[in-house]
PLY file of the C-alpha trace (Angstrom):
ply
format ascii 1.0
element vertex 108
property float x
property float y
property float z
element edge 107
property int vertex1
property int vertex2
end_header
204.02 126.26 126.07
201.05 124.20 128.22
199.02 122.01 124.83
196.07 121.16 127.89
192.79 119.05 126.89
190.93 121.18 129.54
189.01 124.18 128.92
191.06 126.32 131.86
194.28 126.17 133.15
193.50 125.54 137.31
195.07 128.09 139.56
195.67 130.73 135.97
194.44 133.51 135.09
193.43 133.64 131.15
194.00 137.06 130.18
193.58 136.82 126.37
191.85 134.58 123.47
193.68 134.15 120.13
191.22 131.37 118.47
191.79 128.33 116.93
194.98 127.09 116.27
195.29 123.78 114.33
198.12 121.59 112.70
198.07 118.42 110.10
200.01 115.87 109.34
199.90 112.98 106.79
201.10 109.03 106.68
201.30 108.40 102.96
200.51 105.30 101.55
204.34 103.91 101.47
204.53 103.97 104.90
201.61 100.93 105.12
204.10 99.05 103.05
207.31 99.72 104.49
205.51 98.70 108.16
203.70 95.88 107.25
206.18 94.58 104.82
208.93 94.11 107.40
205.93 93.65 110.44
207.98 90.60 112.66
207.68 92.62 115.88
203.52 91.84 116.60
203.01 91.45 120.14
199.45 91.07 121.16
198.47 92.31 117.62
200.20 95.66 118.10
202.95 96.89 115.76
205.08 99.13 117.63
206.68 100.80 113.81
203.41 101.73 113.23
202.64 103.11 116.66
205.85 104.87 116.12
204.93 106.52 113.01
201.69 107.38 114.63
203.39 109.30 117.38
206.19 110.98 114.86
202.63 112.15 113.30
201.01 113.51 116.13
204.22 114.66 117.02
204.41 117.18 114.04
201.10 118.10 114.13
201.36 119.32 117.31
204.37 121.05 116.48
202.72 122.99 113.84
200.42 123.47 115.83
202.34 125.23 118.80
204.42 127.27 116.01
200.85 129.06 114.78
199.72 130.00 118.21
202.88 131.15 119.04
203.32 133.24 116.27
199.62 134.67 117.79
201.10 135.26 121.21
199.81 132.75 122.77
201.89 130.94 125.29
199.20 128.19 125.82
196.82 126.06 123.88
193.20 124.88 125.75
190.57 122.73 124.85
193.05 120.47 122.49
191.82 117.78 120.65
193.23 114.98 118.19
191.42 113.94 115.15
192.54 110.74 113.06
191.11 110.65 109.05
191.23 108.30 106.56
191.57 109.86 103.23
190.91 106.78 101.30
189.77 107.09 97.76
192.29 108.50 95.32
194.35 109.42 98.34
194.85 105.60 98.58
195.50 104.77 102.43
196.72 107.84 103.70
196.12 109.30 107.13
195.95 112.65 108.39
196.35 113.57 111.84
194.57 116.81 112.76
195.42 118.20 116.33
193.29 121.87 117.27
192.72 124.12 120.14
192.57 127.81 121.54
195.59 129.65 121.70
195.49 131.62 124.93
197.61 133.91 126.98
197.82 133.48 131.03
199.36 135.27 133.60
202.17 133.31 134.69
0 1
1 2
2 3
3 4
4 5
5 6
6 7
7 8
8 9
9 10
10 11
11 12
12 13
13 14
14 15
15 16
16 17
17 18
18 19
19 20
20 21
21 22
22 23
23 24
24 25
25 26
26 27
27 28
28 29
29 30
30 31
31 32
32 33
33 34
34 35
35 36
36 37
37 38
38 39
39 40
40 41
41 42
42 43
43 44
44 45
45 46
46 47
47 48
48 49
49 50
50 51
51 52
52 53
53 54
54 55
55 56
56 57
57 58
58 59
59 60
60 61
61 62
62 63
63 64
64 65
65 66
66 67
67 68
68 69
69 70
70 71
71 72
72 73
73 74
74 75
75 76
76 77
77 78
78 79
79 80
80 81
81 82
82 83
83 84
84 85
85 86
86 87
87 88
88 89
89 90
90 91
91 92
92 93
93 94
94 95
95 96
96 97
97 98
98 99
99 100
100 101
101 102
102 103
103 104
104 105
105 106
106 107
């Protein structure tokens, strides 16, 4: 399945809209501990666990997202976007990755 940022896919035909297709993800609170408890690997004030968990994140939001446009025949996803939010509040420091996009079929 193409996941594209564009609004097209160059050189394909798009011969059907499905709509918006999204998928979430969420970095509890523990996580902050268990990173910045054992942080000893800061190089240039990055952390590369918590880059890591980051990506496994994204990772399964994208996922989740594929699986729902699939599931609408879609064999491609335009126009994607990622979206980072900081619950805060009673959530305590939990972060939810939103990834969304139009699920689209092309001619191959």
């Amino acid at each position: 399945m193409l996941i594209l940022t564009t609004p097209t896919i160059e050189g394909k035909e798009i011969i059907e809209y499905y709509g918006l297709v999204t998928g979430d993800s969420l970095l509890g609170a523990n996580m902050y501990k268990d990173v910045f408890s054992g942080v000893r690997d800061v190089v240039g004030g990055r952390t590369s666990k918590y880059e890591e968990e980051l990506t496994n994140a994204r990772d399964l939001a994208t996922k989740s997202m594929q699986e729902k446009a699939e599931n609408k025949g879609a064999n491609a996803v335009i126009g994607t976007r990622v979206a980072y939010h900081n619950l805060g509040g009673t959530m305590g420091n939990t972060i939810m990755v939103t990834i969304f996009g139009t699920a689209v079929s092309y001619k191959e």
